[in-house]
N, C-alpha and C positions, 0 to 999 in steps of 0.2 A: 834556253836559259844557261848563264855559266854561273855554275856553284864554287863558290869561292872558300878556302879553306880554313879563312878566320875572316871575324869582321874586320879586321883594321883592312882587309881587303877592299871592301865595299865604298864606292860602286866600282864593279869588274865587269867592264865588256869585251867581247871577243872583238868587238871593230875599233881597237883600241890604236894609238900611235902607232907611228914604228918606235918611238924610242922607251914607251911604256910598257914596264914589267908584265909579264901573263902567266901566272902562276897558279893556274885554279886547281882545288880539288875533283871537278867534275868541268870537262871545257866544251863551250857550247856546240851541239851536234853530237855529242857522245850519247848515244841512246842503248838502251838496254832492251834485249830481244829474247826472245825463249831459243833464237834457230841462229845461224851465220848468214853473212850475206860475204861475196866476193864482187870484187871489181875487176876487167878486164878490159882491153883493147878502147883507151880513152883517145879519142881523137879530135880535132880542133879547128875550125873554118869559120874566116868572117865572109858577110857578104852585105857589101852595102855598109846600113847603119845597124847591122844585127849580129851576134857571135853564135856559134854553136858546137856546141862538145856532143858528142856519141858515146857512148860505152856499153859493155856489158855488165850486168846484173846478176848472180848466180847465188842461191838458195843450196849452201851448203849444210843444213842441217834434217833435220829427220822430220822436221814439221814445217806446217803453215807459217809464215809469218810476214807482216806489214815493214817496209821499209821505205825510209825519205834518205831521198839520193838529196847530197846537199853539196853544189858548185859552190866553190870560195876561188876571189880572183884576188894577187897581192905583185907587187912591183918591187926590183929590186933597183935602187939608188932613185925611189918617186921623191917627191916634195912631199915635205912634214906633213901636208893635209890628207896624203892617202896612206889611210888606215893598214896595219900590218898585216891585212887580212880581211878582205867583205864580200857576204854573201850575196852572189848574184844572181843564182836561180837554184831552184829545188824541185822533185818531182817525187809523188809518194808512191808508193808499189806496194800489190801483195802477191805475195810469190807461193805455189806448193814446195814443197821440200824433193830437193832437186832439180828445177825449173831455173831458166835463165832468160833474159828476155834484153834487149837492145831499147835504153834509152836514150831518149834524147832531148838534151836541153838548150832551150834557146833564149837570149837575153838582148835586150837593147844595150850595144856599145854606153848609150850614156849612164848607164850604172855605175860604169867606171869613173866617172865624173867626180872630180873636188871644186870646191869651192876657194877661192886665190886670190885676195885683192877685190877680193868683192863681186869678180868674177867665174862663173861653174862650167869646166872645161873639162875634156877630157886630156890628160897628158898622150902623147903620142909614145908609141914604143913597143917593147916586149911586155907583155902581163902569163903571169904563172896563173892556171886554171888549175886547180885540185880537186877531187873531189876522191874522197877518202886516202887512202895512201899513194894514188896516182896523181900523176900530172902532165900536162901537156903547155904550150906555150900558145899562143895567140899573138902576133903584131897589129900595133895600129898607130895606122901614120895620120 
C-alpha cells in the first residue's frame, strides 16, 4: 500500500509514470518491524527467458522477526509506458536476531513487459534491480 500525505493525492501508486510526481507520506514497501534487516552482496544473472538477483539477508536486531524482500526493476530513458518503478518479485523471511541467510529471487523477463501500440513487448536493454538500498543492473537484448 502507498499512504499518500493528503487526499488531493489520491489515487497514488508506486507503478506510477516516469513523468508522475511520488510524494507519499508512507511509500509502498516501507514496512515497520520491531528488529532491522541489512542487505548485502546483490547480484544479477539472466538466463534464457528468466532474471535472477542473489543477496544477502542479515537480522540486525536483538529479536525475531518477519521480513519481505521486495525486487523493484526501473529503466532509465524507457518509453512513457514503463512505469518509474515495478515490482517484480518478493520473497518473505523470518529471521532470529542475528541470523543471515542468502536469498534468492527469480522472475520471468516478461514482467518487464509494456504494453505500446497495442502491442506487450519487452524493451531491450539495461534495467536497474533494487531491492532495498542496493542495486544491481541486468541487460536484455
Amino acid at each position: 500500500v502507498t499512504w499518500p500525505k493528503s487526499i488531493d493525492q489520491v489515487p497514488l501508486n508506486y507503478d506510477r509514470l516516469q513523468d508522475e510526481p511520488y510524494d507519499p507520506r508512507y511509500a509502498f514497501g516501507r514496512g515497520l518491524s520491531y528488529t532491522r534487516f541489512d542487505y548485502s552482496g546483490l547480484d544479477s544473472s539472466t538466463r534464457g527467458d528468466n532474471a535472477r538477483v542473489s543477496l544477502t539477508v542479515r537480522n540486525r536486531g536483538r529479536r525475531a522477526g518477519e521480513h519481505t524482500v521486495l525486487l523493484f526493476a526501473s529503466k532509465r530513458g524507457a518509453s512513457e509506458a514503463f512505469p518509474a518503478s515495478r515490482l517484480v518479485a518478493y520473497r518473505k523471511l523470518r529471521l532470529q536476531a542475528g541470523d543471515r541467510r542468502t536469498v534468492t529471487l527469480s522472475f520471468p523477463v516478461d514482467r518487464l513487459a509494456v504494453t505500446a501500440d497495442g502491442e506487450r513487448a519487452v524493451e531491450p536493454g539495461r534495467y536497474e534491480l533494487t531491492a532495498g538500498r542496493r542495486s544491481t543492473t541486468v541487460t536484455i537484448r
